[in-house]
N, C-alpha and C positions, 0 to 999 in steps of 0.2 A: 857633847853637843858641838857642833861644827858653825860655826857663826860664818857665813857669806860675805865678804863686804858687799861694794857696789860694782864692781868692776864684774864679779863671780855672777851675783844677782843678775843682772841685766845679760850674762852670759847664758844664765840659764833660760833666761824667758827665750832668747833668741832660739833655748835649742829646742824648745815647748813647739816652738814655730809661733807665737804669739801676736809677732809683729808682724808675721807676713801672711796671713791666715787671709783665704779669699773666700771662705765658707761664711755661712752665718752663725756657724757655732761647731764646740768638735768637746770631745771628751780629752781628757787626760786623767790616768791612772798614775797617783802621785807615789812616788817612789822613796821621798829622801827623808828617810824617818833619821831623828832630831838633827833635826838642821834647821838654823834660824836664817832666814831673808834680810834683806837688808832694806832700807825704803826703798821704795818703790811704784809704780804707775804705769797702768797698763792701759790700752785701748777697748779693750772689751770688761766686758760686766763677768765678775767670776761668781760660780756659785761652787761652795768646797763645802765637801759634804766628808764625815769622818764616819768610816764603816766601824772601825774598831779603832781606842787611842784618843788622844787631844791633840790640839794645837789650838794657840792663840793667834789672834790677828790685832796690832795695833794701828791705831785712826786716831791722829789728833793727840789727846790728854786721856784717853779711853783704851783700855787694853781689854778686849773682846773674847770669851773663853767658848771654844768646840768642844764640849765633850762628846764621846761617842753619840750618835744618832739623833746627833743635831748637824742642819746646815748653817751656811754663811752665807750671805749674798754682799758680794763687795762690788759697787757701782764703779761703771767706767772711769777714770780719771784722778781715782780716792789714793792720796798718797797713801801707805799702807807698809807695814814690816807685817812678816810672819814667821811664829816660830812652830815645829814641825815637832810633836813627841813621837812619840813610839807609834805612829800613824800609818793605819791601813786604809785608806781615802782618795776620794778623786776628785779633779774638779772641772765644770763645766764651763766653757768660755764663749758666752755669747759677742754677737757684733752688735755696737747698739743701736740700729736700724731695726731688729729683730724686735726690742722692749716697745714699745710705742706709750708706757706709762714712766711718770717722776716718780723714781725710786732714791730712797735713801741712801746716803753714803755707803752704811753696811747696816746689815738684818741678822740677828738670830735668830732661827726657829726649828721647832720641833720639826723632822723629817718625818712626815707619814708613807705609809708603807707604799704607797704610788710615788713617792719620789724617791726612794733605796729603789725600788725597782728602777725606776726609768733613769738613776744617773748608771747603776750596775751595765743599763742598757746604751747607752749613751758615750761610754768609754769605746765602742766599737769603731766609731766616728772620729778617726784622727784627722789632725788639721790640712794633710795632704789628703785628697781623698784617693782609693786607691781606685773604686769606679766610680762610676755614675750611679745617684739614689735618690731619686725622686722622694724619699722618705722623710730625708733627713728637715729640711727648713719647716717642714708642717708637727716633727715631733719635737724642735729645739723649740718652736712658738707655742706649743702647747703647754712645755716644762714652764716658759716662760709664766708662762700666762696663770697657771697653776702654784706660782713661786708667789704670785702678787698676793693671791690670793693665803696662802698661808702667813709670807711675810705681817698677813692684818694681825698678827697672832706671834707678831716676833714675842721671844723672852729676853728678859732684863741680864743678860749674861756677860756683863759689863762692870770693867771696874778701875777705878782712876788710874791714870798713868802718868808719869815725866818722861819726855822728848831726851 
């Protein structure tokens, strides 16, 4: 396992394009299987979806478990560690002008089969864009919008943690 500090972390969001992102939303195909994150806070709302593998995400006193074919929804702002197993996953970075709902810090839930498809879909859409797509902001607000709607049905995939 490769553990990140903080200097590394924040290195890598920078090469995500995270902070500089003029889109309302872009995919990322996550690459860095076991690798832990270090804390961390971001400006957009992530939703990290595990195609095949786990990874945990911790929040607070709460350490949060991805198994395969569940998402995550981690809200803008949420300080947050994450640790990366054997992970073939991607994940989706909204702007939060995009959400127009109060969303929880973080969410687990069941991925149904119209969200494996649409983040599979959605990785196409990096944070430079390479043209012009009329596409993109009406299918990142539908995922959205569609997230809210499952998240009512988040799972209990949570379990204490120390800081």
């Amino acid at each position: 396992m490769k553990s990140l500090n903080q200097q590394q972390t924040l290195a890598q969001i920078e090469q995500i394009g995270l902070e500089r992102v003029s889109q309302p939303a872009f995919g990322y195909l996550d690459v860095a299987a076991n690798t832990r994150y270090d804390w961390h806070q971001h400006s957009c709302h992530q939703l990290m979806y595990s195609f095949q593998g786990s990874a945990q995400v911790e929040v607070g006193c709460r350490r949060y478990l991805l198994p395969p074919q569940r998402a995550a929804w981690i809200s803008a702002g949420t300080l947050h560690r994450t640790t990366i197993g054997d992970l073939a996953g991607a994940s989706i970075y909204f702007q939060p002008t995009l959400v127009s709902w109060t969303v929880e810090p973080i969410s687990v839930f069941a991925a149904q089969p119209l969200l494996r498809a649409m983040v599979r879909e959605a990785v196409r859409w990096e944070s430079a864009p390479i043209y012009a797509d009329d596409l993109r902001e009406p299918f990142f607000r539908t995922l959205t919008l569609l997230c809210r709607d499952w998240m009512r049905q988040s799972d209990p995939f949570w379990l204490p943690s120390t800081n």
